[in-house]
C-alpha positions as CSV (number, residue, x, y, z in Angstrom):
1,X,0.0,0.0,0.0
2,X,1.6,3.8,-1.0
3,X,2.4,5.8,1.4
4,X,0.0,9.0,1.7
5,X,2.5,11.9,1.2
6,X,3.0,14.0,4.1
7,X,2.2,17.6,4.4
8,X,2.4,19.5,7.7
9,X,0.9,22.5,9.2
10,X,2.7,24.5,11.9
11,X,1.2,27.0,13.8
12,X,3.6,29.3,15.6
13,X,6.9,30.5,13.9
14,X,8.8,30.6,17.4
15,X,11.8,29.2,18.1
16,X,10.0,25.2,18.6
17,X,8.0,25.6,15.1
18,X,10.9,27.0,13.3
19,X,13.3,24.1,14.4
20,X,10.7,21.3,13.2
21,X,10.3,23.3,10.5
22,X,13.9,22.9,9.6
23,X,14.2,19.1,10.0
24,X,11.1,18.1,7.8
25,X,12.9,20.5,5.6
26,X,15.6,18.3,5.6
27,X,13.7,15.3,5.1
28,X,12.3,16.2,2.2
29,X,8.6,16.6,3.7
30,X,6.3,19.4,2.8
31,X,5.0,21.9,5.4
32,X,3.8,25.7,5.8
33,X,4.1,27.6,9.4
34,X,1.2,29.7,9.7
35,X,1.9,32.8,12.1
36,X,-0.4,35.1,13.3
37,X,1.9,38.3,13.9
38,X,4.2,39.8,10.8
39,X,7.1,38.3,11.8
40,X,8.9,35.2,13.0
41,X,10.8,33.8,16.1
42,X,8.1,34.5,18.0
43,X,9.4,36.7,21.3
44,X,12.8,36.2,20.3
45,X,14.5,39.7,18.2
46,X,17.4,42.0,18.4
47,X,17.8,45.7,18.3
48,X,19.9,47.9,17.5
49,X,20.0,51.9,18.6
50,X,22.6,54.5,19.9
51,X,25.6,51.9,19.3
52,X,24.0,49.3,21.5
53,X,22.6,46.0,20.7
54,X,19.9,44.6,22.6
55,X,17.4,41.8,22.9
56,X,13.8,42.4,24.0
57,X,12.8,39.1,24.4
58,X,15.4,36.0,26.0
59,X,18.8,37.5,26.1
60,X,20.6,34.4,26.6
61,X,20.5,30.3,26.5
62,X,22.1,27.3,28.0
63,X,23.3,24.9,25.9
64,X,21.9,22.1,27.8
65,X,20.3,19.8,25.5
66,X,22.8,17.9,22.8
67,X,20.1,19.2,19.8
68,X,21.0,22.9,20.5
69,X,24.8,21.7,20.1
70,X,23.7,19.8,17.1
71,X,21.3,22.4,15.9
72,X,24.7,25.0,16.0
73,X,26.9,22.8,14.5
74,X,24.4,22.4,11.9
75,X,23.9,26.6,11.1
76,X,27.8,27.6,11.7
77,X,27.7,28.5,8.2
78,X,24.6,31.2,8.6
79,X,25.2,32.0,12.4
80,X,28.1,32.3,14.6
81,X,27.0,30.3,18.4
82,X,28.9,33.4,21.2
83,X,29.6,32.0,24.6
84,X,29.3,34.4,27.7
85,X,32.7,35.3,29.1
86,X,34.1,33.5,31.5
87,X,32.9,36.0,34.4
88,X,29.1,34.5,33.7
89,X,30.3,31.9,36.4
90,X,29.8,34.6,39.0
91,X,26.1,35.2,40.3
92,X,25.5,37.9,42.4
93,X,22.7,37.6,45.5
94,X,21.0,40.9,46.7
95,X,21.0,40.7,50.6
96,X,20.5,43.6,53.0
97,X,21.6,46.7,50.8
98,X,24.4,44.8,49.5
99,X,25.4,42.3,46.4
100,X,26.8,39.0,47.5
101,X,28.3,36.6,45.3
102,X,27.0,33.3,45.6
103,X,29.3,30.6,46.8
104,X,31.0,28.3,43.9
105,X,32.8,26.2,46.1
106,X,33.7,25.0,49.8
107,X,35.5,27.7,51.4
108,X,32.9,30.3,50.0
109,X,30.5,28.8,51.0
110,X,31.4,28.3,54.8
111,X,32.1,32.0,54.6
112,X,29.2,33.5,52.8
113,X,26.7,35.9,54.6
114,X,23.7,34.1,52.7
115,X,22.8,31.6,54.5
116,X,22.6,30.8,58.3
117,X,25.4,28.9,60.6
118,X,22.5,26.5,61.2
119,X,21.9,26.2,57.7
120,X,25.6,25.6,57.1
121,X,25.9,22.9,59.0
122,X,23.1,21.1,58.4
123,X,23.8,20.8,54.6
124,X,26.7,18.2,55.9
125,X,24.0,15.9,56.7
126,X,21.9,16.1,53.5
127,X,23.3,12.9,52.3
128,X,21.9,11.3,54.6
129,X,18.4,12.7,54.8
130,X,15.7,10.4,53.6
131,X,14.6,11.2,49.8
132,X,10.7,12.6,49.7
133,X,7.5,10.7,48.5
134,X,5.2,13.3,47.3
135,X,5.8,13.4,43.3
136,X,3.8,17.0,43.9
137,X,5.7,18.1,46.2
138,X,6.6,22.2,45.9
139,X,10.1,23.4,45.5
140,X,10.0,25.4,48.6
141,X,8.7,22.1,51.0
142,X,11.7,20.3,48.9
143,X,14.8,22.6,49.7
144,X,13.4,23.5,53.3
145,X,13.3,19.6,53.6
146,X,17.0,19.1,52.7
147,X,18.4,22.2,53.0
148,X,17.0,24.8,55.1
149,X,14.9,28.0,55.1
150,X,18.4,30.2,54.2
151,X,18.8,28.2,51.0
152,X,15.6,28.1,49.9
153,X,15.6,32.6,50.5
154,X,19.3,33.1,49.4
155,X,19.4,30.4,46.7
156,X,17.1,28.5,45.3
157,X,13.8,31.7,45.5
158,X,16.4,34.2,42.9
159,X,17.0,31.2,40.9
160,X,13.6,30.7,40.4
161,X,12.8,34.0,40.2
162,X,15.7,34.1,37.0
163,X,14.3,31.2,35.2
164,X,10.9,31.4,35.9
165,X,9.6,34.6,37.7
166,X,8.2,31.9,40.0
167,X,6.9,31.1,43.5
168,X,9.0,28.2,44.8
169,X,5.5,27.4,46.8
170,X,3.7,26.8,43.6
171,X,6.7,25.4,41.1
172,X,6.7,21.7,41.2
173,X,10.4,20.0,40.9
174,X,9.4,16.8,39.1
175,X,7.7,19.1,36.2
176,X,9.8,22.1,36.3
177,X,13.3,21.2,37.7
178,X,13.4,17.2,36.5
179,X,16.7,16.7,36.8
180,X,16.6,17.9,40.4
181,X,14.1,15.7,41.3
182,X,15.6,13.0,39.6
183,X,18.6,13.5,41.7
184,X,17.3,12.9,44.6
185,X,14.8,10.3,43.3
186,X,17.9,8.5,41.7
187,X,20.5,9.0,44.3
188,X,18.8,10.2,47.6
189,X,20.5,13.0,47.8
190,X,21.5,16.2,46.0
191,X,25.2,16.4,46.9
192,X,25.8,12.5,47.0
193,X,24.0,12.3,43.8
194,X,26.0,15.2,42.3
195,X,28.7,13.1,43.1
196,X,27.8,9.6,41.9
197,X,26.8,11.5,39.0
198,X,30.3,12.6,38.1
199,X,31.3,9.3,38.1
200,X,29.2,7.9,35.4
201,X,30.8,7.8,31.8
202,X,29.2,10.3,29.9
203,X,27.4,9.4,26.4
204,X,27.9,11.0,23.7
205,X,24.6,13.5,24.1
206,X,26.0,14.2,27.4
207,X,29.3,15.3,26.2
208,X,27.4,17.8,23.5
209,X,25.3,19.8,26.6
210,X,28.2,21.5,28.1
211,X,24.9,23.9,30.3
212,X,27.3,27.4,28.8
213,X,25.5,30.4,28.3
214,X,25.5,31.4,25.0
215,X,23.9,33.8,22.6
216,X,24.5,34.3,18.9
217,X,26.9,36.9,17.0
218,X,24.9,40.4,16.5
219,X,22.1,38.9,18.4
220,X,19.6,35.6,18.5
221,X,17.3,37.3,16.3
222,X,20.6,35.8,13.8
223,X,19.7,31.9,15.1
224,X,15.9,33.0,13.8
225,X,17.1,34.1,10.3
226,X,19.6,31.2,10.2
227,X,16.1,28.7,10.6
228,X,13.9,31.2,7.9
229,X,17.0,30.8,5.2
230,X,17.3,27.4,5.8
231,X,13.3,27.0,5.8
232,X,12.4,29.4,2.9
233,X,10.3,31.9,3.1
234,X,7.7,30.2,0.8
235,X,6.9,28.1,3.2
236,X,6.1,30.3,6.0
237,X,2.2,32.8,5.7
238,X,2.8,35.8,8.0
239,X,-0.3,37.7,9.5
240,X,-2.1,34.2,9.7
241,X,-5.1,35.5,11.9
242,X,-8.0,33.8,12.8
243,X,-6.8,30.6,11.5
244,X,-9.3,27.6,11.9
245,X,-9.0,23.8,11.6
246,X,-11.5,20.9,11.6
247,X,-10.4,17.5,11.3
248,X,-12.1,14.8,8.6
249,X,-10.6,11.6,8.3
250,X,-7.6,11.6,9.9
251,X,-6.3,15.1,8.0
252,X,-6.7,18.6,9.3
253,X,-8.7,21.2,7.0
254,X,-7.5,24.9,6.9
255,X,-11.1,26.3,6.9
256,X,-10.1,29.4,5.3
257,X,-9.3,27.4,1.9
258,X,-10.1,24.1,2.8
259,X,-6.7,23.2,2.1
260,X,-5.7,19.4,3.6
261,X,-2.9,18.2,6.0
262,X,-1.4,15.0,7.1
263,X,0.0,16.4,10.4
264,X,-0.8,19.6,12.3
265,X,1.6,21.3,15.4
266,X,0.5,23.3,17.5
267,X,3.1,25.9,19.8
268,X,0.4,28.5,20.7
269,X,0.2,29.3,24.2
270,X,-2.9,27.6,26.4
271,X,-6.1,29.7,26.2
272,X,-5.9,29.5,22.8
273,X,-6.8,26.0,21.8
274,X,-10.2,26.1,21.0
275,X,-10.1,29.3,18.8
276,X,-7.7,27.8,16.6
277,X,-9.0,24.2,16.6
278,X,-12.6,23.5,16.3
279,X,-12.6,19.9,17.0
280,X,-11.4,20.4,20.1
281,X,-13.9,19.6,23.1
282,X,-14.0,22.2,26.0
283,X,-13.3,19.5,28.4
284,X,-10.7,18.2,26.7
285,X,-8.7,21.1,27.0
286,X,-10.1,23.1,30.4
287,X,-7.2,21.5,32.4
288,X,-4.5,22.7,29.4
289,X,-6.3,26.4,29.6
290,X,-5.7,26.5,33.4
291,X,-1.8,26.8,33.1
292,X,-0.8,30.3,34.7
293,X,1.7,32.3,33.1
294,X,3.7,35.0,34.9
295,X,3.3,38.7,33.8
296,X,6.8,40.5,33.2
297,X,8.2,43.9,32.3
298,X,11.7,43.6,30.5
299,X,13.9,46.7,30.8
300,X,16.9,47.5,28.6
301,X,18.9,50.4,29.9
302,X,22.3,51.2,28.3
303,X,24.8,53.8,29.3
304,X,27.1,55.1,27.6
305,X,29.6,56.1,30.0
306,X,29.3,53.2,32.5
307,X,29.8,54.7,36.0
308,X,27.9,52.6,38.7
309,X,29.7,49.2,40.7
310,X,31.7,46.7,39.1
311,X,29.7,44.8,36.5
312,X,32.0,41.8,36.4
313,X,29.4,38.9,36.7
314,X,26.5,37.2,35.0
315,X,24.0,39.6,36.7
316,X,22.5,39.9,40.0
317,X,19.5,38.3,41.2
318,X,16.8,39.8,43.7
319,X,15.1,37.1,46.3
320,X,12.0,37.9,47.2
321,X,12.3,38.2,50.7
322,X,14.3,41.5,50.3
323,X,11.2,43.2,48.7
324,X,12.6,45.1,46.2
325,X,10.7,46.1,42.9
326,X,12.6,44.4,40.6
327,X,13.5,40.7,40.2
328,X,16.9,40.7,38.6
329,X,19.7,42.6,36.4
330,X,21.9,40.8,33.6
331,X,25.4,42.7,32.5
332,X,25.0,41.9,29.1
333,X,28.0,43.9,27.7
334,X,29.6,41.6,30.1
335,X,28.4,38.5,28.6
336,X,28.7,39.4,25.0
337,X,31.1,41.4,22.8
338,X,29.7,44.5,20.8
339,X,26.4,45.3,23.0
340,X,27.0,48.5,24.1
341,X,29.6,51.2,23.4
342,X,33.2,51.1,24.7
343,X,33.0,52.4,28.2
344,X,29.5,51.9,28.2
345,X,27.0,49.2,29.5
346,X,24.2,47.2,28.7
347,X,21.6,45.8,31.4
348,X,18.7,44.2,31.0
349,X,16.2,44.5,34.2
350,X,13.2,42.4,34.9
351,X,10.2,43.4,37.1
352,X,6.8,41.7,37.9
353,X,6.3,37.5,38.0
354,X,4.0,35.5,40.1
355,X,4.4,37.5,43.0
356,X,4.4,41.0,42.2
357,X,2.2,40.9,38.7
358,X,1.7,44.7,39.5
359,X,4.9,45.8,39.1
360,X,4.8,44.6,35.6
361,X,1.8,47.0,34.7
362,X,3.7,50.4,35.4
363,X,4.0,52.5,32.6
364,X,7.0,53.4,31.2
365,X,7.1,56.6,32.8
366,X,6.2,55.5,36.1
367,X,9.0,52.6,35.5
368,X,11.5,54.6,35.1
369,X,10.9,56.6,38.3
370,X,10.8,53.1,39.9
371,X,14.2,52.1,38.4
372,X,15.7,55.7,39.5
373,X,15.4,54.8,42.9
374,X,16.3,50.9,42.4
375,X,19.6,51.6,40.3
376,X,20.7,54.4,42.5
377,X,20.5,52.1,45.4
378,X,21.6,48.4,44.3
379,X,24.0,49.8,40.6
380,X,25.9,52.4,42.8
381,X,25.0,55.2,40.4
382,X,24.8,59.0,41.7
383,X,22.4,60.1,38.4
384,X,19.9,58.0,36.3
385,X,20.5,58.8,33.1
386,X,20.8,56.3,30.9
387,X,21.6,56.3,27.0
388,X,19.0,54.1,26.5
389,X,15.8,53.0,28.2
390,X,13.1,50.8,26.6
391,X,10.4,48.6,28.2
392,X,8.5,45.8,27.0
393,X,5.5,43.8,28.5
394,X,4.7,40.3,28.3
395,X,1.4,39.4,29.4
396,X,2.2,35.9,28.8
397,X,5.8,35.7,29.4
398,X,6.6,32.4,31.2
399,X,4.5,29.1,31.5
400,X,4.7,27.8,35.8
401,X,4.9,24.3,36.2
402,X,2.7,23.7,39.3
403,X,0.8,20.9,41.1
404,X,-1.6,21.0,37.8
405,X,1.1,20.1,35.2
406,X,0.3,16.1,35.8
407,X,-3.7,16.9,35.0
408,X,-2.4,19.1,31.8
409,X,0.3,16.3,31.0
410,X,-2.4,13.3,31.6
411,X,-4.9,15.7,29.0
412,X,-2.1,16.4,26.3
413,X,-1.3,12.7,25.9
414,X,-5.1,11.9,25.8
415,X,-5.6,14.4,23.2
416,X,-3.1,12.8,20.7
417,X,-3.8,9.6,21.4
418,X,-7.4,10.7,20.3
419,X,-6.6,12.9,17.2
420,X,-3.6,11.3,15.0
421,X,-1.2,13.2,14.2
422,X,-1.5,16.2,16.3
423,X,1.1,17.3,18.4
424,X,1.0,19.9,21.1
425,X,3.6,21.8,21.9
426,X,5.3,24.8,23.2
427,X,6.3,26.1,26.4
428,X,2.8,24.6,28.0
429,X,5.3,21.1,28.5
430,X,9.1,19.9,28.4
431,X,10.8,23.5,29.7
432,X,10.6,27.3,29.3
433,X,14.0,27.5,27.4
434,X,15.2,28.5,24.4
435,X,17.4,24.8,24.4
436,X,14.1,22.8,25.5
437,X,12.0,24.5,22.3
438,X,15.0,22.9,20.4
439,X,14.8,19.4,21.8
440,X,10.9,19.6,21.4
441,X,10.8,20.8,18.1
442,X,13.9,18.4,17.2
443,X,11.7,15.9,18.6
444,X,8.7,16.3,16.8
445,X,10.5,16.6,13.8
446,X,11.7,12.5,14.3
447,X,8.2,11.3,15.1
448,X,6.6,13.1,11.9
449,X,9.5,11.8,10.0
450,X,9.6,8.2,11.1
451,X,5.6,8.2,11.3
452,X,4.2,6.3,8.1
453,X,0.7,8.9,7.7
């Protein structure tokens, strides 16, 4: 019996419709990307102004999955991979009017002002603390649990707060952190399993996710025009609004032309499904819809004339405990050559999340009276007057993995299994980063390839 020949439809030209995009290309298998907005890479784009360069969506990634090696290796010809200089290693911790580095060893650790004596001493016994049982247990009950209260403030609440613009009381480790669940699962024990895990041979895929921070030469809006060259424009409809599929045996029809497909992907965010795809039930997705997304302002600031504290680190990160009105600062002309001018500085500020949704409603006038008395205080400037000051809102910024991820996980896979052929995707499952939209979208690619439609 022939084969039926394939033909895809992607909806979403982010950075996870783009990259399956690009492997069907290779394949050989026909597809269009249908995007709503007038143009693609979805949140992901680079500016230029006043001599500085500037992203005003993700700024950086982590290499931490072996298809965003692969996917580099793949594109050196059309984009240039940039790793973060080597001072990305330092984090800095707001505590009590001051910065504080975060330990990265032993002796820094015994010595830092972050967390508690009892704290300090207790971590020697984590080892040997019993692993938990409650797959749904928070991040906060987790860390307090093997850790202490200090951690969870100093440590693990700005890292969350960097990734995420989370609540550890809501974020769920086995959805949002899986590799530091599995530790513990695993190995009973974050430091022993660190450990142990050092001294397993590394495959291959292992080897190929060094976790650097990288961005791309000129910008990452240069990884999305790398995927649309590679892709071809042809295949891609901009200003796709109000898009509508049925399903009729086992295709998907484009209502607006009644044009046919084999296979249909789907990255929009939840909340969306049922406008886009009319043979989907309101039950079948209610559980999908409920995923909460935090609300975040991003700020770009550059200066010209850099005169503030020493900006020799990754960023600094705010925990939430210290009640301050923004979550975080990244030194991007740290990271990465050629973002501002020489002298000058780059930073890239980030207000609102879970927590504080408020904050990320200011407008941009009253923002920057807000950041006037923040960057005074914590940047060690005498005058706020910055080169460059730009403001953009996300409404929908980042997807929180809660207690409710194993109802939307248990509903995604009961909604493929029901319509063949129909994958959903996107930052609703597997990661918020720019390396997990890679892996998914790498992914999907293999199962459309290897299905037989």
């Amino acid at each position: 019996m022939k084969e039926i020949e394939k033909r895809v439809a992607i909806i979403g030209a982010g950075i996870t419709g783009l990259t399956t995009a690009y492997y069907l290309k290779k394949a050989g298998i026909k597809f269009t990307i249908f995007e709503s907005s007038n143009h693609i890479g979805g949140v992901i784009n680079t500016q230029e102004k006043d001599g500085f360069t500037y992203e005003t969506g993700p700024n950086s990634g982590v290499v931490a999955t072996a298809e965003m090696a692969d996917l580099f290796e793949e594109l050196k010809d059309k984009c240039q991979l940039e790793k973060a200089d080597h001072s990305s290693a330092r984090r800095l911790i707001w505590r009590k009017g001051k910065w504080n580095a975060l330990p990265s060893g032993l002796l820094s650790a015994v010595f830092t002002p972050l967390f508690t004596l009892k704290d300090k001493l207790g971590i020697l016994a984590e080892p040997w603390r019993k692993k938990g049982t409650n797959p749904n247990e928070t991040l906060a009950e987790m860390v307090k649990r093997r850790m202490g209260q200090s951690f969870l403030d100093y440590a693990i609440d700005p890292f969350i707060l960097g990734i995420y613009a989370g609540d550890p009381n809501y974020i769920v480790p086995k959805y949002a952190l899986p590799k530091l669940y599995n530790l513990e699962q695993d190995f009973g024990s974050f430091i022993g399993g660190a450990i142990k895990k050092r001294k397993i041979p590394k495959t291959t895929d292992d080897k190929k996710a060094t976790r650097e921070i990288f961005s791309v030469k000129g910008g990452l809006i240069n990884l999305v025009n790398a995927l649309r060259d590679e892709i071809g424009l042809e295949n891609i409809q901009l200003n796709a609004k109000n898009i509508q599929f049925d399903t009729k045996d086992e295709k998907y029809i484009l209502q607006e032309d009644k044009s046919e497909f084999t296979h249909l992907l789907s990255t929009i965010n939840a909340g969306n499904l049922q406008d886009t795809y009319n043979f989907l039930e309101k039950t079948e997705v209610a559980t999908i819809d409920n995923l909460t997304y935090a609300k975040v302002a991003e700020i770009t600031l550059g200066f010209k004339q850099w005169e503030g504290i020493s900006l020799d680190a990754f960023g600094g990160l705010v925990p939430f405990k210290e009640d301050r009105d923004v979550l975080g600062v990244l030194f991007l002309s740290t990271l990465f050559e050629g973002r501002a001018p020489k002298g000058g500085a780059l930073l890239t500020l980030f207000s609102g999340g879970i927590r504080k949704p408020k904050m990320a409603e200011l407008s941009k006038k009253e923002m920057f009276e807000m950041l006037k008395r923040e960057m005074k205080d914590m940047m060690g400037l005498n005058e706020f007057k910055p080169d460059l000051f730009e403001v953009n809102y996300y409404t929908k910024a980042i997807a929180q993995y809660g207690i409710d991820s194993e109802d939307r996980l248990k509903s995604i896979a009961k909604i493929e299994n029901t319509y063949k052929n129909f994958y959903l995707a996107g930052s609703m499952r597997n990661g918020v980063g720019i390396a997990d939209r890679v892996k998914q979208g790498s992914d999907i690619a293999k199962q459309i390839i290897d299905n037989h439609a």
